[in-house]
N, C-alpha and C positions, 0 to 999 in steps of 0.2 A: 279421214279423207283430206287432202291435202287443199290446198284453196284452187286446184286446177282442174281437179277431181270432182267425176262425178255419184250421185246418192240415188241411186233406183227403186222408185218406191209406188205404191198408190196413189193414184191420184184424190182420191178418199183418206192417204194417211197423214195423222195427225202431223207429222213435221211437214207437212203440206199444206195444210186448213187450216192449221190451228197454233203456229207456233208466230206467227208476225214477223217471218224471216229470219228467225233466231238462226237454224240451221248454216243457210248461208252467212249469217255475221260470224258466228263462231268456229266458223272453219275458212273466214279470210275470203268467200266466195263461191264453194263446192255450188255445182248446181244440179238442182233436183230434178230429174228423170223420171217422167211419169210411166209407168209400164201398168196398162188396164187390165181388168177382170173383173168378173160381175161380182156383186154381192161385195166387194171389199176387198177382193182378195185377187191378188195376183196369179197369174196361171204359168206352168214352167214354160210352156209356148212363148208367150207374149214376150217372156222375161226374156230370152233366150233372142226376139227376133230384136226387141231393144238395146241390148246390150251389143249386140253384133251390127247393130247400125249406129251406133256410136263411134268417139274417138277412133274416126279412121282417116282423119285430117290432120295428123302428126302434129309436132307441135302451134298447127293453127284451131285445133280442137279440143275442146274438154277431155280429158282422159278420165276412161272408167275408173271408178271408185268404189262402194262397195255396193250391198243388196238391204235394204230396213226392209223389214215385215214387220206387221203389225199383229197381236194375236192376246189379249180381242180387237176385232178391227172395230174400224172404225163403223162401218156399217152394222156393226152388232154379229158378225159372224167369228167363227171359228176355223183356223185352220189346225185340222186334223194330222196327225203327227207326218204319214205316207205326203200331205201335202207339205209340211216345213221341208221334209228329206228331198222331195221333189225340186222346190228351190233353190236351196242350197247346193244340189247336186249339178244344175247349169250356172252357179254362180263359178262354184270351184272348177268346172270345166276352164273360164278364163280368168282365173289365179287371182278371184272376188271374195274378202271377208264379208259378214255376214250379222247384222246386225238386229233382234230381236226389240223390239216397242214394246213391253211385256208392262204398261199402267193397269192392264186387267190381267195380268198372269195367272193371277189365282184364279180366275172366272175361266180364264182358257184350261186350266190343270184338270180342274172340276169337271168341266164340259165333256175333257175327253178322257177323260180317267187316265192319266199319263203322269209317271212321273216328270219331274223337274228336273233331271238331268236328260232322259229321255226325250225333252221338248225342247233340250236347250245344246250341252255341245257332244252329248252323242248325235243327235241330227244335225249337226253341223254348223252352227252359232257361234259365233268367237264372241258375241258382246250381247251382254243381258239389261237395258232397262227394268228394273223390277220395281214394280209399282206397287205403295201403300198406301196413300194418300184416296183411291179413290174407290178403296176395302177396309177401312175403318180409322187407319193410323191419321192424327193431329194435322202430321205434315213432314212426312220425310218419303223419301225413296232413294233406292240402292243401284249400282250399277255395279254387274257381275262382268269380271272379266276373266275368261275363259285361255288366256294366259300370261304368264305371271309376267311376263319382259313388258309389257304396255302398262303396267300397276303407275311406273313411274313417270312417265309422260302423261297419265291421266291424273296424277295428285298435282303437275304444275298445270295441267289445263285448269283441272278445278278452280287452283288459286286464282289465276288469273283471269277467268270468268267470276269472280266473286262469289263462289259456292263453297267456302274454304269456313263455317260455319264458329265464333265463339262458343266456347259451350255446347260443342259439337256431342259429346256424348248423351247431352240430355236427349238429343233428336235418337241416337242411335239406340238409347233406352228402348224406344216405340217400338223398334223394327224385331229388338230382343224378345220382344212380349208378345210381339205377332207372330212370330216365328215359334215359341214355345207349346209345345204339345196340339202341332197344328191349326192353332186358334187361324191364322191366314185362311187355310183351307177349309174352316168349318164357315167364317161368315162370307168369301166369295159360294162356298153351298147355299147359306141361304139366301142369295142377293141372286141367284140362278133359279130356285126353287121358288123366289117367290115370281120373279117374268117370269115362267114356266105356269105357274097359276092364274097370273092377271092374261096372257096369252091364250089360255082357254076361257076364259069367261070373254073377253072379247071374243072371239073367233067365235063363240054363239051368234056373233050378233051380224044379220046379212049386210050392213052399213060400211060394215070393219072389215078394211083389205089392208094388209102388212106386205111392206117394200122388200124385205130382206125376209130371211129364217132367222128363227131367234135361239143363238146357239147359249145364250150365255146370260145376260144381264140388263140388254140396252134392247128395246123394241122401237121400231120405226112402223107405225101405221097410219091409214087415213080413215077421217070420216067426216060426218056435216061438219058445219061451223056451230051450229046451236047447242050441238053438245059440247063441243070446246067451250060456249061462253057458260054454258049452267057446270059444267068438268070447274072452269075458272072461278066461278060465283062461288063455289060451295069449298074454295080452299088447293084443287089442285093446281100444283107445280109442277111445269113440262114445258120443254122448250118446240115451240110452233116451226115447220120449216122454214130455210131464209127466205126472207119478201111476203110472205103470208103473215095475215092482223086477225083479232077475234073481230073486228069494224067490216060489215056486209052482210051478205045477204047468207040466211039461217041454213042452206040447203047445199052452200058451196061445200066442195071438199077440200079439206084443209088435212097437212101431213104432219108428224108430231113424232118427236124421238123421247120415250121412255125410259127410265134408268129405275129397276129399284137394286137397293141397298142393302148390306145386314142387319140394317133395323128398320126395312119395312114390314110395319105388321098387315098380319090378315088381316084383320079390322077395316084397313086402308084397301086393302086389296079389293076385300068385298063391296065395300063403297064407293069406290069409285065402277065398279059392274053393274052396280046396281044404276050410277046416276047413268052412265053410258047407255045405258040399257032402257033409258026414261023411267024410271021407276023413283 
């Protein structure tokens, strides 16, 4: 995206919430396009009314830029493959590449039983963040591009954002090993399988209301506060929604986004239903 250009995205996605402006420094200015939809996710309506109400101020306006989805979003949902095609399909209407957030890609793969190319530029994708770092690997992730003439303008961006790595292969080692014999797709399975588990033992419980569907790996629900501080006492780790403290009164409700991993055990799973559950 060029620094005049605009990035149409979620207003829930990560290069919105969570990136401290990097987006706009690293492309000189691009500015970010909010286009809403519930749950996380972008709807081809909204996108469509967005984009069409953009750069129609000639050179006194931002010009369109491309479309980032997010998948897993940020709210913890899943877009299903009919819905990537759906986007894509009004981005290319007005001559928009199309940019994939894919840090839980394997969570989103799992969710919908989809292939990886399938989710990515057979649906119409030219650019894949694929994400390791937050599915078992140390700390690396990969950027898939979907054609070959931009390989080279993306190895000088690199450099010059300082991502150009000494001892580069030892990181690339990680992504080899995650990759081998589907090890990626076996622990985003159990990092789904296990919210999938702690999601019904919640959902027992009348206290327990969840903001989102839980398509994947990351749960958003609420309940008292008194469970949060004995959830806290006893060892769990979860981040509380912004502006909400365990500090008040036992009965408040308080919201909380869950993440398990592929090495949360049952053990963990069970124990914390049980303390939720006052037991």
């Amino acid at each position: 995206t060029p620094p005049w250009g605009s990035i149409f995205c979620h207003p829930q996605a990560h290069i919105e919430k969570d990136e401290c402006g990097a987006p706009e420094f690293f492309t000189n200015g691009a500015k970010l396009v909010l286009v809403d939809g519930p749950h996380g996710k972008m709807t081809p309506e909204s996108l469509r009314r967005t984009i069409q109400a953009s750069g129609l101020g000639g050179v006194h306006s931002v010009q369109r830029g491309l479309v980032s989805l997010t998948n897993v979003t940020e709210s913890g949902t899943v877009y299903q493959l009919d819905e990537v095609k759906a986007l894509t399909r009004v981005a290319k209407e007005f001559g928009l590449p199309c940019h994939m957030d894919g840090a839980r890609f394997a969570n989103a793969l799992v969710a919908t039983n989809a292939k990886a190319a399938d989710m990515t530029w057979r649906a119409g994708i030219d650019i894949l963040s694929f994400g390791g770092t937050k599915n078992g690997l140390m700390g690396v992730e990969a950027v898939v591009l979907f054609h070959p003439h931009q390989a080279w303008e993306f190895e000088l961006r690199r450099k010059r954002a300082g991502h150009l790595m000494s001892k580069h292969r030892f990181m690339s080692a990680q992504m080899q090993a995650y990759l081998q014999d589907d090890l990626w797709l076996s622990l985003a399975k159990r990092a789904n399988d296990s919210a999938a588990d702690l999601v019904q033992a919640m959902g027992k419980l009348p206290y327990v209301t969840f903001d989102h569907p839980t398509d994947a790996n990351i749960i958003f629900a609420r309940w008292p506060r008194k469970f949060h501080q004995i959830l806290h006492d006893a060892g769990a780790y979860y981040y509380l929604n912004d502006g909400e403290t365990l500090m008040g009164g036992g009965d408040d409700i308080l919201g909380a986004r869950l993440v398990c991993s592929w090495a949360t055990a049952k053990a963990d799973i069970d124990h914390f239903g049980r303390i939720l559950a006052g037991h």
